[in-house]
N, C-alpha and C positions, 0 to 999 in steps of 0.2 A: 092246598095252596096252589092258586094259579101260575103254571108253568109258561116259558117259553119252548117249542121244542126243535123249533127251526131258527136258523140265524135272523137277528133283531136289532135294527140298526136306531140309530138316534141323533138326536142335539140337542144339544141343552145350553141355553144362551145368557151370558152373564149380565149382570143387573144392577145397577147402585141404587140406593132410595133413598131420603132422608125427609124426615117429620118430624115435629117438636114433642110428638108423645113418644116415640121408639127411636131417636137419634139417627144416626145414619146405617146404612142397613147396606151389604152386597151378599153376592151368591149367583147361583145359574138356577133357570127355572126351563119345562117344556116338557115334551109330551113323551113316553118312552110306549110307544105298540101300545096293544092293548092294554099294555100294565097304567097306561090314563099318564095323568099329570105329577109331577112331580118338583118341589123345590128344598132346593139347599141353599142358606142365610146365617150368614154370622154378623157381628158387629165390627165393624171397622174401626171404632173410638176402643181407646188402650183405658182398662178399667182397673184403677191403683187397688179397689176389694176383693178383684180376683188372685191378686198375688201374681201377676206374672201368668194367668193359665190363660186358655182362648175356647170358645165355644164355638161349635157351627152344629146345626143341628136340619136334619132330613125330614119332611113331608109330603103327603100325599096319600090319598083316600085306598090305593091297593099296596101302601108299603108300609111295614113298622116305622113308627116312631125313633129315630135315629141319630143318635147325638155323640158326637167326637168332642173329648174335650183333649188338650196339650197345651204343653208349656208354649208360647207366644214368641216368632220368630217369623220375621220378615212380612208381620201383618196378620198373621196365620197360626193357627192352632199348629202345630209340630206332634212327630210320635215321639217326644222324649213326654217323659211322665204322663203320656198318652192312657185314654180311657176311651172306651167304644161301646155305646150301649144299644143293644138295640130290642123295641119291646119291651124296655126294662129290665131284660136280663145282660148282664155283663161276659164278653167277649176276650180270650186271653189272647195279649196281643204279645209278639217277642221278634227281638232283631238283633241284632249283631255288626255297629258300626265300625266295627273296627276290624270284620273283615275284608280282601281283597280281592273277590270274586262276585260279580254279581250275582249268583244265587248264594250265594255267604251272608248277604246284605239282606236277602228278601225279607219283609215283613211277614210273619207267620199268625194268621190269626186262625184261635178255635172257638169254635160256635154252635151248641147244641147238639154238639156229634161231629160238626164240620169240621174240616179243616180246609184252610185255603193259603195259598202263597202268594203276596202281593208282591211286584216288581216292577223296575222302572228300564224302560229299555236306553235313558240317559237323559241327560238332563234336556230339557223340553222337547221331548219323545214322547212316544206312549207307554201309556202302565198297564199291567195287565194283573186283573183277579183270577188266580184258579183253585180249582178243584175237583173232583172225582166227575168227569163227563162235563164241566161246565169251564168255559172261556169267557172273562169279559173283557173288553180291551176298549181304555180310552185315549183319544188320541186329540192334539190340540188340534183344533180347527181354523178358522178365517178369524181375524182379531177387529174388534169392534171400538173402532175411537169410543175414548170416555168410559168405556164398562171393561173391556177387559177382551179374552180368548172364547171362541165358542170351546166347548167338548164335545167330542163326537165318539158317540158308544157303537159298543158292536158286539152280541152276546151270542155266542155260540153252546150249544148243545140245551140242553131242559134246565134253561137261568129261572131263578124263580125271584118273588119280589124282594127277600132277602140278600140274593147273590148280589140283586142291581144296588139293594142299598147301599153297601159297604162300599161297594166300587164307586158310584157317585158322590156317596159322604167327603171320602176320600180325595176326588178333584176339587173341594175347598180345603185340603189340608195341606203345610208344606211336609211334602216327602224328598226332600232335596237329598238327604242322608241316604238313601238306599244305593246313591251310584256317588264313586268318587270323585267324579269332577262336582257333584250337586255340593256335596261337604265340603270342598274347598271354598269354592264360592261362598255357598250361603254362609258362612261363619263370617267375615266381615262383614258383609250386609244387615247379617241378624244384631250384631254391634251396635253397627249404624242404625238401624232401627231403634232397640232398647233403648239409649240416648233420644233419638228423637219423640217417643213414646215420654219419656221423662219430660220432657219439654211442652206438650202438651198439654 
């Protein structure tokens, strides 16, 4: 699998679409290094068949097939009842909101062997993915009337197209939970959203 072995910088630029055969469509799309093109696309319209859950899903011709599913909060797939597939094999994701330390909170995913710890350095900060010899750090960028935040990547040590997936899947998910000001917040908002979602 093709590596990274030197630091690998990026952008990835948010999108909205809408067309009468796939409804309205957003996500970030753009080029990461050599690892080519890459996009992440959820649905924006609240879907009563889903039950409540949210999809966004990752592609691009050097990365697995990548797809986050969560329970539906502030617009946004969420890691509560959270699912993370990637290549079709399943990813064991686990966190702890109701600790009081930021590495109490981190997201802990395992993958093929991997293990990595995902964390937020607060709320619209940067997050960063790790694991044994590998940094990826994304960080919100210049904001774009009508679409939304760029994200801007930065992969340190031998990132491979795996390591970039998750960390990018991830800037369409909400991780507000992992830091205590993001859970105070986003609990009314997520409210206020599911009522509005209703209304719909």
């Amino acid at each position: 699998m093709e590596t990274s072995s030197e630091s690998l910088k990026f952008e990835l630029m948010p999108y909205k679409s809408s067309t009468k055969k796939e409804g309205s469509k957003a996500g970030l799309s753009g080029d990461v290094g050599h690892f080519g093109s890459v996009t992440v696309e959820r649905s924006t319209l609240y879907r009563p068949l889903e039950k409540g859950m949210d999809t966004v899903r990752l592609s691009g011709p050097a990365f697995p097939e990548t797809t986050f599913r969560g329970k539906r909060r502030t617009g946004q797939p969420s890691l509560f009842k959270a699912e993370l597939t990637l290549a079709g094999r399943h990813a064991e994701l686990r966190f702890n909101v109701r600790a009081l330390r930021k590495e109490g909170r981190a997201l802990r995913i395992s993958y093929e062997g991997r293990k990595y710890v995902y964390s937020a350095e607060g709320l619209g900060k940067a997050k960063v993915l790790e694991r044994e010899g590998v940094r990826v750090t994304m960080e919100p960028g210049q904001y774009v009337p009508a679409a939304g935040t760029v994200s801007v990547g930065t992969a340190v040590g031998s990132a491979d197209a795996v390591d970039l997936a998750i960390a990018i899947v991830l800037e369409a998910v909400d991780t507000d939970v992992l830091t205590l000001g993001g859970t105070a917040l986003s609990s009314p908002f997520a409210l206020l959203h599911h009522f509005s979602d209703r209304a719909e």
